[in-house]
Structure formats: C-alpha cells, structure tokens
N, C-alpha and C positions, 0 to 999 in steps of 0.2 A: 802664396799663402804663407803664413808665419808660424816657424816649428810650432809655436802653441797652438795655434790653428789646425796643424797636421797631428799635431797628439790626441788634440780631442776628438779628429773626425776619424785616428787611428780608434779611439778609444771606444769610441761609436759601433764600428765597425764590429769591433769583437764584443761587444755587447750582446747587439743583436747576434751575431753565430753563437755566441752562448746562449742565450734567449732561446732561442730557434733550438736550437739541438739538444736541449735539456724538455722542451715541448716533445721532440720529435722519439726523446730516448722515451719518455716519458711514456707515450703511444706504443712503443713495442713494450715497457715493462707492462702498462697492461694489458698486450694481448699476453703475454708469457702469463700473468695473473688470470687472465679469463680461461688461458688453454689448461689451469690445473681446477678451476670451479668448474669448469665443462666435464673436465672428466671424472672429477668426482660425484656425480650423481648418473653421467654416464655409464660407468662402470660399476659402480655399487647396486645403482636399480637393474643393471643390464645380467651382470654376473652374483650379486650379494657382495655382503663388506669383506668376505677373504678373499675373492679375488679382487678388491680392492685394496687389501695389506697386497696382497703379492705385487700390484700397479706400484704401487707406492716403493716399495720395496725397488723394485728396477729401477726408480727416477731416482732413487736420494741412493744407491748402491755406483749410480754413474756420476752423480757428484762426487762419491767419496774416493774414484778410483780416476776421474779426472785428470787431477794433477799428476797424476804417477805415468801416464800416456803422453802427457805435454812439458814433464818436467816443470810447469810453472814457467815456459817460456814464453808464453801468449805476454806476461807482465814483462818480461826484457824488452818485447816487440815496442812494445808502450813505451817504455821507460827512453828504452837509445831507438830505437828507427826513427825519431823525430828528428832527429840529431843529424842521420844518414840524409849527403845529398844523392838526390834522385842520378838513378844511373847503375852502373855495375856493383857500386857498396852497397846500396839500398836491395837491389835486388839478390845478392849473395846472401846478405843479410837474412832477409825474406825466406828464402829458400834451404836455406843452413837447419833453422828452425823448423820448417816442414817437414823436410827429410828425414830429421830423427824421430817426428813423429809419426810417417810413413813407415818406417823400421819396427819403434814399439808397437804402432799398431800391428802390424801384421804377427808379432808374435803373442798379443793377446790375441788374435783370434787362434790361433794352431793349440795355445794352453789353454781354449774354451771348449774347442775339439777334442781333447787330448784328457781333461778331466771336469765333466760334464756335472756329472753326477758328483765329486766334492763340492763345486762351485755351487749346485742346489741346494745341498746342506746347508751351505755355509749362509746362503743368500734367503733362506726359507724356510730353516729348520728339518727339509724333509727331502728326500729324493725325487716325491713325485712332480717335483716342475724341472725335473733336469730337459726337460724338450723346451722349455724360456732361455736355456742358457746362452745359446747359438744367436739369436735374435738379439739378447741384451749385448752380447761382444761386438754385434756390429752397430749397434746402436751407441754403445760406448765409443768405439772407432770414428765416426759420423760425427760423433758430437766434440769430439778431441779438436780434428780436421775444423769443425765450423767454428769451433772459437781461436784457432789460430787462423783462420779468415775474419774477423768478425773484429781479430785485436790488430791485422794488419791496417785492415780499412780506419780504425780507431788509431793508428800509431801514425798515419800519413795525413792527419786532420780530415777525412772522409767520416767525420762521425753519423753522419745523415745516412750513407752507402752503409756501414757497420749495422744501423740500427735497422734500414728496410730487410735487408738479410737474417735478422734476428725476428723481427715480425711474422714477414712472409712466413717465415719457417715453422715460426709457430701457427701463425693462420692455417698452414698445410696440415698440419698434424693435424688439428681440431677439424677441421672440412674430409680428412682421410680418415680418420678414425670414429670419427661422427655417422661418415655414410655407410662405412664398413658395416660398422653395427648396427644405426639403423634399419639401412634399407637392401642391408646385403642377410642379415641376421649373422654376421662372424663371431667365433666365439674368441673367447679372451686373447689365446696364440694370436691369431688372428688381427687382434686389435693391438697388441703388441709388435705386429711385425707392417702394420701399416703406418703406424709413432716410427718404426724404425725406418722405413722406407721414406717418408716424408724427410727426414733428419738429414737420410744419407742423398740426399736428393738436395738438399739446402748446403749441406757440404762441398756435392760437386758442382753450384752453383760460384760457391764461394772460392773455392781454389781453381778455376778456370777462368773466373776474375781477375785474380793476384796473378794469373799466368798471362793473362792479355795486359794487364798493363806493367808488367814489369819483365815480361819473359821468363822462361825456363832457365833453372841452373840447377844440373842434379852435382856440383860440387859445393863439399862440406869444407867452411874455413875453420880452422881450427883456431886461431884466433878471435874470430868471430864466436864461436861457441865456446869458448875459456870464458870471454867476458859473459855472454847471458847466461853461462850458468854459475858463475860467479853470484849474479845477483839474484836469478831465481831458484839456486839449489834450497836455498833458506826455506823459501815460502811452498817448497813443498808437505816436508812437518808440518810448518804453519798450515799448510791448507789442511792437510790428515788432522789435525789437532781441531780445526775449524769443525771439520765435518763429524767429528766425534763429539762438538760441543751440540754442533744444528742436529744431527740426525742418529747418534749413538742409541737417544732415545728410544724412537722408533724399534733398535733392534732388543734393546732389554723387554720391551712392550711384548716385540713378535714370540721372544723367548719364556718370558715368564705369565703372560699374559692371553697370548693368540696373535693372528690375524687379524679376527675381528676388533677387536681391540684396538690394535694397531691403525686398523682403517680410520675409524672413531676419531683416534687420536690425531693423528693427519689431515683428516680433514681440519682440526680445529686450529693445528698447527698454519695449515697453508691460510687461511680468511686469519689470522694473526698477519700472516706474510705482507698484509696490508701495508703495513708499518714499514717494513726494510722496503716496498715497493717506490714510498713518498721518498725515500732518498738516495734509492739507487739512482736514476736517473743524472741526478745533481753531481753525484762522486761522479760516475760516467767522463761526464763532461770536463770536470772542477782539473782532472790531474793532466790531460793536452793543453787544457786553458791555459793555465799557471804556467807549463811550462813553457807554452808559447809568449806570455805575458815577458815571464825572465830573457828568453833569448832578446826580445826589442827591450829589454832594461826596464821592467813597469813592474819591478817586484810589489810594488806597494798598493799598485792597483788588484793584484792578484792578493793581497792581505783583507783588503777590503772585501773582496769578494768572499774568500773564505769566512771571515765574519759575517756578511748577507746570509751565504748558506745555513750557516749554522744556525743562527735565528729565527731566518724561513721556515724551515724544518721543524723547531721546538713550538714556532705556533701553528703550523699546519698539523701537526702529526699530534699534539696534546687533545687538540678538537676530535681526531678518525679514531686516536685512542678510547676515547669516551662514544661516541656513534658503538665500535668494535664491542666494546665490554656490555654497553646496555643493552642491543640489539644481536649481538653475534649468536647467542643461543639461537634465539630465533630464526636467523638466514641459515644455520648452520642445518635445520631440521628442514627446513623449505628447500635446500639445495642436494639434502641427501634423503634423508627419511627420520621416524621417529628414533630408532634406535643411535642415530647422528647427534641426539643430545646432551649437551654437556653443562655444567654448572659455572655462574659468568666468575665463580673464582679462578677456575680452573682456565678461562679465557683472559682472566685480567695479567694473568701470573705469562700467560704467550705473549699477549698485547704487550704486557711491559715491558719483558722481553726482548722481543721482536724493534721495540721503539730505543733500547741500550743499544743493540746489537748494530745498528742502524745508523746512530751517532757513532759506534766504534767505524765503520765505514767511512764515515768521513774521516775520523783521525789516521785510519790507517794509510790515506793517500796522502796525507799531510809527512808519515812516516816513509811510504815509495820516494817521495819528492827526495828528502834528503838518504835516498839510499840505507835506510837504518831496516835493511829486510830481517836481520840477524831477530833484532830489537821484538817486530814481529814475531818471529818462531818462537821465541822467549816467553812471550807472554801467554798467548793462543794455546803452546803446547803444556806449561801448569793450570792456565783453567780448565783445560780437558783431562787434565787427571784427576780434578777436585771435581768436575763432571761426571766422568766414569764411576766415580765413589758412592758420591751422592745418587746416581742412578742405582746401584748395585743396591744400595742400602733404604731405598725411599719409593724402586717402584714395585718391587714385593708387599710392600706391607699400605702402600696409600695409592696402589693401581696407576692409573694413568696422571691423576692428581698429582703424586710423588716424582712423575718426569716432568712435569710441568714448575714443581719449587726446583728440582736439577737445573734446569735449563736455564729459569729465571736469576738463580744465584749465579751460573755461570757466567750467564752474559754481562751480568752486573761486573764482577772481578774483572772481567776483562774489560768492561768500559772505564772503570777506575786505573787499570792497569796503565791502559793504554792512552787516555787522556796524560798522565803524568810524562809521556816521555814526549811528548807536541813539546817542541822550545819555544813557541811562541803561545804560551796559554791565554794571555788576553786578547786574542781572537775570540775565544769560545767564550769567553764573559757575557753573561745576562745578567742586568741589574735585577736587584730586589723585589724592586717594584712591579715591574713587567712578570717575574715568578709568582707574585702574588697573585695581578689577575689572572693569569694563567689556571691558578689553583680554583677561583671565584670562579672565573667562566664555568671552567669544567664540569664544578659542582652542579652549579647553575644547570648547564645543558643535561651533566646526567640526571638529576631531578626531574626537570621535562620528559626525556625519555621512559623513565620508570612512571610516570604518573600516564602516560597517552600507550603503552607496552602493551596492557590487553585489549587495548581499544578493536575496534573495525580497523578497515584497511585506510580507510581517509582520514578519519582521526590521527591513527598511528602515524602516516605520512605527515600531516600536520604537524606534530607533536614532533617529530624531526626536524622540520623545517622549524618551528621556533626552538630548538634547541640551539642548531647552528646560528637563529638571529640573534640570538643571546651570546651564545660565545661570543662572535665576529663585535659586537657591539661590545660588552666589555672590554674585549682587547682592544680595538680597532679606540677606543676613547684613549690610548696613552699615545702621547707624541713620540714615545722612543721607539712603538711599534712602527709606526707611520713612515719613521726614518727609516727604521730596517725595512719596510718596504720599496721605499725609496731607491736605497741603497741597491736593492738588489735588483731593481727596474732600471736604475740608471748608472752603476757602480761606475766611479772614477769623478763623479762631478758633484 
C-alpha cells in the first residue's frame, strides 16, 4: 500500500476511535446527568427541599475540595503518561501519583474525625449535620481515588475502559440509593452513606485495575512528581477559583437565603448542566486525540478536528439552549415539585451560562495541549473574584435571580478571557452567515414552543418536535453547516 494509502486508512482509524468514544463518553455523561435529575426529586419528595440543600451541599463541597486531595494530578496523568512507554516508567509513573493521594487521603479523613462539628458549620451553616461529616470525607476520598483511575485509563488511550468505570459508578449510586430509600424506607444519613458506598466501591474497582495491569509500586519518584506538579500545581487555584465561579453560588444562597432556597436553586442550575453536558464528552476525547494525532505528525488533522468540534457544539447546543429556556420551567416542576419553580429568565441567564462555560472547555484543552496551565489559573482565579463580588452584592437583594446574573457574567469573562490566549483563533471562527441562521432557527423554534407550552401533553410534544424541524431545517439549508458536519464525520478528507 502507498504511504498515502496508509495515511488515509491511518486517518480512518482514528476517526472512528474518536467517533466511538465521544458516543461512548457521551453515555456515561448522561448517566452522570440522569444520576443528579434522579436524585433530585428523589430526595426533595423523599426528605423536603432542605434536605435537598444539604444533598447538594456534599456533591458541589467534593467538587470544590477535589483538587486539593489529587493535587490536580489526574491532568499530569493525561498530559505525559501518553508519553510513558509501557513498563517500569509508565507504571512508577502511575503509582507515584496514587500514593500521594493515598497519603492526603487518609489525613482528610483523621481531620474529619478530629473536627466534625467545624466542618458542619462550615458546609451547612449549623452544627446539626455534624453526623454527614464522616460519610462526606470518605466519599470525598472514593472519588479523589476514581478519578485518578478514570484519568489513568484516559492517559493510556483506554478511553472506552475510563468511561464504563465512570457510568457503572454512577448507575450504582442511582440503583443504591434508589432502593435504599425506596424499598428500605432509609432516611437522608442513610442515603448518603449508600452515594458513599457505591463511589468507594467504583474506586476500588478502579485501582485494582491499574494494579492488574501495571502492577504495584509503592515507590515515590521524585523526579517524576517535580514534573506533574510542575504542571498541575497551577490548576489547582485554577480549579478553587473554578469551583468558586460554578458553586460559590450555592453557598451565599445557603447563607443569606436557606436550604430551601438553595435546593430550588440547584436544581435549576443542574437541568442548565445540560449544556456543559453536550461538550463534555467532546473535550474528553479532543486532548488524547490531538495528542496522539502530533506524536504520528498529523498536526493539521487534529486543527481540523478542533474546528469540527467547535462548530458541532454552537449548532447542537444553540437548538438544547432554546428546548432548556422554553420548557425548563416546566420539567423543572414535574421533576421536583411545585415549589421547584422558577422564572425562564432566571433559566436563560444558567443556560447561557452553562453553554460559555462549555466552549471555555474546549479552549482550555487547546490551552493543556500547549502546557499554558499558569495562563489558566490567571484567568479562572480574577473571574472568581469578580464572582464572589457580584454574589455578595446581587444575591441579598435579587435572591436566587442575582446568583444567576453572578454566574452568567462570570462565565462570560472567562470565555472572553480565555478564547484570547487560543494562538490559533481561526479554528473557532464562524461565519456570519451560519450566526445568523443560528439566531433565525432559534427564534423560530422558541416561538413554536411558547405557542404549544399550555397545550396537552401531545400537543405540547408536538410542538417540540416541530420546533426541532424547524431549527434543524434552517440550519441544515446552509452548505457551511453541511461541511462542518461533514468535517466532523469524516475529519482529514
């Protein structure tokens, strides 16, 4: 066969695994998405909406305490174990990384023991959930452990392996904490220590994995851990500053506001989460792809693809934005209750949100690729203080409305932020044109949807279903879309 022959059926090849595995990540972000609409009317109908803040409260409190357990080294794993060939580096490597977060762990759980009752202040505003704190430290520990299994299997091109471990995990939660409460009648503790159980059960699936196929090494290279913290000491702020912009919310809500409140709020935030859902997936995938593209020399193929995504995403996600905004009241009160309702401004301001924040995602694997982690912390941790402000100042006086313009502003700076330091910006270029129907569809479909809104239940379906043939039709008429579909179906040819 003739190198050109071999390039294209190379080409082929990592198509479809990208293909495939962007499908597959796809499938566990929405079981991860199903596993927080489950439990929110789970928990809310099961316990009421404060013990719903409090749920809430332990899931975005081990996001924000995440990175501080894993040092942000799940992202080095990613970045160089690709790098590592298989054998003694790869697995020092591996293991270097584990162990230190085998060490933190274990001394967050002694300072969960040790001060209980601060930690429920701190997480609750009150002392009475200091019996949660125990359960959340190892739930936190569990989930540290599964995402540096989850970034191993993603850093050795098993991204298929990475995502079933991510699914399952969550399928186990929802089927364990489902039956707990259903058919056991457990109460909150209870339903939080079955979340934990499930976690820590996916964890030690996951690192007895990494042990069977790489073997054990409880030695720490000291070289090896210069360089990954080198590059992940950065994105630790970065992530703190992240977590301050996604979830600070939440605690001014709990503080000035309630639980209830809180709950309310959350839910509207996660059926938002819709949006970062459409493009998690894609980033997932985009930063092993690329860099396996560069090692074979196909830098240009991997350009192309990153322009596909970026495309893909502004017409998929422009269409779920408008479904979200017109309809989201709606599923929001059918999935929790009446008190669950909120106003689609206060939805439009998540959704739009949610859909910056999303495109920041992709640039910020544009920004891993060339090692600019610094570049990140930079940005992330001045939005999150023009955050904090705008929180302080906006949800005293406009309630949950006022963390919902915080948010939306945030996310915004930081997509401007962080689009300008991409050195290749025309990747992200969309013509004129293609913005225009974009804006036409939209209309278009949310008009549909507001005019079929009070209908019945087959009306209303209806009236969805030609909202989407109308968007898809207007778009789907410009040949530039067609390309970028193309593009992304067949990318290199």
């Amino acid at each position: 066969m003739s190198p050109e022959g071999e390039q294209r059926g190379s080409n082929r090849a990592i198509r479809g695994k990208f293909l495939s595995d962007v499908a597959f990540r796809f499938a566990a972000q929405a079981m991860g998405a199903l596993k927080g609409l489950i439990f929110l009317p789970l928990i809310a109908r099961s316990f009421g909406e404060t013990a719903y803040g409090v749920w809430s409260q332990i899931a975005l409190s081990v996001a924000l305490l995440l990175p501080l357990l894993t040092l942000r080294m799940e992202s080095a794993l990613v970045r160089y174990l690709t790098e590592c060939p298989e054998g003694p580096q790869r697995r020092q490597a591996a293991w270097t990384a584990n162990c230190i977060v085998y060490g933190i762990g274990a001394v967050t759980l002694i300072l969960a023991l040790s001060f209980r009752t601060a930690f429920s202040v701190a997480l609750f505003g009150s002392s009475e959930w200091s019996h949660f704190i125990l359960p959340f430290a190892i739930l936190l520990f569990a989930q540290a452990l599964l995402s540096m299994s989850i970034a191993f299997y993603r850093a050795v091109g098993q991204l298929k392996m990475s995502t079933v471990l991510q699914a399952t995990t969550s399928l186990g939660a929802i089927l364990i904490v489902s039956l707990s409460v259903l058919l056991r009648g457990a109460s909150l503790l209870e339903a939080v220590i079955a979340w934990t159980a499930s976690t820590t059960l996916g964890a030690v699936i996951g690192q007895i994995g990494i042990a069977r196929s790489q073997g054990i090494s409880l030695r720490i290279s000291a070289g090896t851990l210069r360089k990954f913290l080198r590059y992940s000491l950065p994105l630790i702020p970065a992530m703190a500053a992240v977590w301050i912009i996604e979830y600070s919310d939440r605690f001014f809500v709990v503080h000035f506001l309630g639980l209830q409140e809180a709950g309310i709020y959350t839910g509207a935030y996660r059926l938002a989460q819709v949006m970062r859902m459409l493009m998690a997936p894609m980033a997932f995938v985009l930063l092993p792809t690329i860099l396996q593209l560069r090692r074979d020399g196909s830098d240009q193929l991997g350009q192309l693809l990153v322009g596909a995504v970026h495309a893909t995403y502004l017409f998929v996600g422009c269409g779920a934005a408008v479904f979200l905004i017109g309809w989201g009241p709606r599923l929001l009160v059918l999935l929790g209750s009446e008190s669950f309702h909120v106003s689609q401004a206060l939805l439009a301001l998540l959704v739009l949100g949610e859909m910056l924040l999303a495109l920041r995602l992709l640039y910020t694997q544009l920004l891993y690729l060339s090692e600019r982690t610094l570049a990140v912390m930079f940005i992330v941790s001045g939005t999150a203080a023009m955050n904090l402000i705008a929180n302080l100042l906006l949800v005293p006086s406009l309630g949950i409305l006022g963390a919902a313009i915080a948010t939306f502003a945030s996310y915004g700076a930081q997509w401007l932020l962080t689009v300008r330091f991409v050195s290749n910006r025309d990747l992200l270029c969309i013509p004129s044109a293609v913005l225009i129907r974009l804006a036409v569809g939209g209309c278009a479909a949310y008009v549909t949807l507001q005019i079929t809104y009070r209908s019945g239940v087959l009306l209303s379906l209806g009236g969805v279903l030609l909202a989407a043939l109308l968007y898809l039709s207007i778009l789907w008429s410009s040949s530039t879309v067609r390309t970028y579909a193309r593009r992304l179906a067949g990318f290199g040819h």
